[in-house]
C-alpha positions as CSV (number, residue, x, y, z in Angstrom):
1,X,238.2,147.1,105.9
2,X,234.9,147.3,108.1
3,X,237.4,146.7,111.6
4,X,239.9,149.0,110.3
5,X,237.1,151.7,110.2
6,X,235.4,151.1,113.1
7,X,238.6,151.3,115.1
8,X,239.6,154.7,113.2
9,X,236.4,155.9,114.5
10,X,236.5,154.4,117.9
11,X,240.1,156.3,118.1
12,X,238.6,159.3,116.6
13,X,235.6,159.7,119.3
14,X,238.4,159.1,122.2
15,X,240.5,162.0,121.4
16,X,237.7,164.1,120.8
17,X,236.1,163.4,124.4
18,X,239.5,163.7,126.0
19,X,240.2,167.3,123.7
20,X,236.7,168.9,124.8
21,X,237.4,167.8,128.6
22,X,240.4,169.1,128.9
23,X,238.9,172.4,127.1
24,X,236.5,172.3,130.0
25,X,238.4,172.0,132.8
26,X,240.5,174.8,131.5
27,X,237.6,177.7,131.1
28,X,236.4,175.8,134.8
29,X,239.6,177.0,136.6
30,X,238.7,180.7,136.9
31,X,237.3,182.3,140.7
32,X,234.2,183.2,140.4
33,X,233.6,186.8,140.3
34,X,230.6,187.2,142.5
35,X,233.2,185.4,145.5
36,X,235.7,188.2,144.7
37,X,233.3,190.6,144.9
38,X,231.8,189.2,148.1
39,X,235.2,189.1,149.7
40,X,236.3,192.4,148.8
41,X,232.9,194.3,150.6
42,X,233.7,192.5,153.3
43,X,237.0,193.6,153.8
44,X,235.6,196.6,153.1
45,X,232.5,196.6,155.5
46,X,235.2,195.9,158.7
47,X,235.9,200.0,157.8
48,X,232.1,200.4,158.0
49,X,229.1,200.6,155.6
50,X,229.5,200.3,151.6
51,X,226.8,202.4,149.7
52,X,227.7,200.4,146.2
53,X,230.0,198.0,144.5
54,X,230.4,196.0,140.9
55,X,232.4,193.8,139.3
56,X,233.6,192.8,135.5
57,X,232.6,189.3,134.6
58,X,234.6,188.9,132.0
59,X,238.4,188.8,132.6
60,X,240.9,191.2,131.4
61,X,244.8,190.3,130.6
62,X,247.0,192.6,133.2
63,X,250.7,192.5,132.9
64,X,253.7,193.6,135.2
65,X,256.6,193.0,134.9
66,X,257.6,189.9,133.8
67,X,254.2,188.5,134.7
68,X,251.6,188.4,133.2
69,X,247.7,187.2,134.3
70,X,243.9,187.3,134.2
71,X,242.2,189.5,136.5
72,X,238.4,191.4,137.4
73,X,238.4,194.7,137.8
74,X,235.8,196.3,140.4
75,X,235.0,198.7,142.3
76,X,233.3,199.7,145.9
77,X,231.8,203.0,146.5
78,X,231.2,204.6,150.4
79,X,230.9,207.3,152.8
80,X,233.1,208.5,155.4
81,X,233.1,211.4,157.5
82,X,230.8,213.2,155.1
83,X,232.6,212.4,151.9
84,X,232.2,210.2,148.8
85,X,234.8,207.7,148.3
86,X,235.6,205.4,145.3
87,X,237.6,202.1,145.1
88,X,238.5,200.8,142.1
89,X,240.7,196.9,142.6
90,X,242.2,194.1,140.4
91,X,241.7,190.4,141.6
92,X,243.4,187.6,140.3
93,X,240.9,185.6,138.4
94,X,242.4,182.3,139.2
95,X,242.6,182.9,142.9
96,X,240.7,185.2,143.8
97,X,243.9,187.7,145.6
98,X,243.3,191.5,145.2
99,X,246.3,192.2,143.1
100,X,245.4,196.3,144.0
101,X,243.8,198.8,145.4
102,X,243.3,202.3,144.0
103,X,241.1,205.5,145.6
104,X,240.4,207.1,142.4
């Protein structure tokens, strides 16, 4: 009974490991946002100067179509010629792509 139990538990403690490190590399996957964030100003800085910019952390579900993913949403703020313009984007959380671009 006493070998019967300890391999039940042996078994027990190897599925767990392998279920919580697959959990982890799943939720490790994601772009981070701050690399989104730093790629995007710098597309936008080849226009010229950015006066602000943020960024969600925390992913939002964003459907079209037929497909279906995680992205950030942000936003970059500047002036041109004397006026105030606003950006607002979606990237791809698990690349990184801008998925779009919107002057609001």
């Amino acid at each position: 009974m006493r070998n019967r139990d300890l391999l039940i538990g042996f078994a027990t403690g190897i599925a767990a490991t392998y279920l919580v490190k697959e959990l982890y590399n799943r939720s490790e996957k994601l772009y981070p946002a701050d690399d989104v964030l730093k790629e995007v100003k710098s597309a936008f800085k080849e226009e010229g100067p950015i006066d602000g910019s943020w960024i969600f952390m925390k992913t939002e579900p964003y459907k079209q179509h037929a497909l279906t993913t995680e992205v950030y949403k942000g936003g970059i703020t500047r002036h041109k010629e004397d006026e105030l313009q606003q950006f607002e984007f979606l990237a791809d959380a698990f690349t990184g792509a801008v998925i779009e671009v919107k002057q609001v």
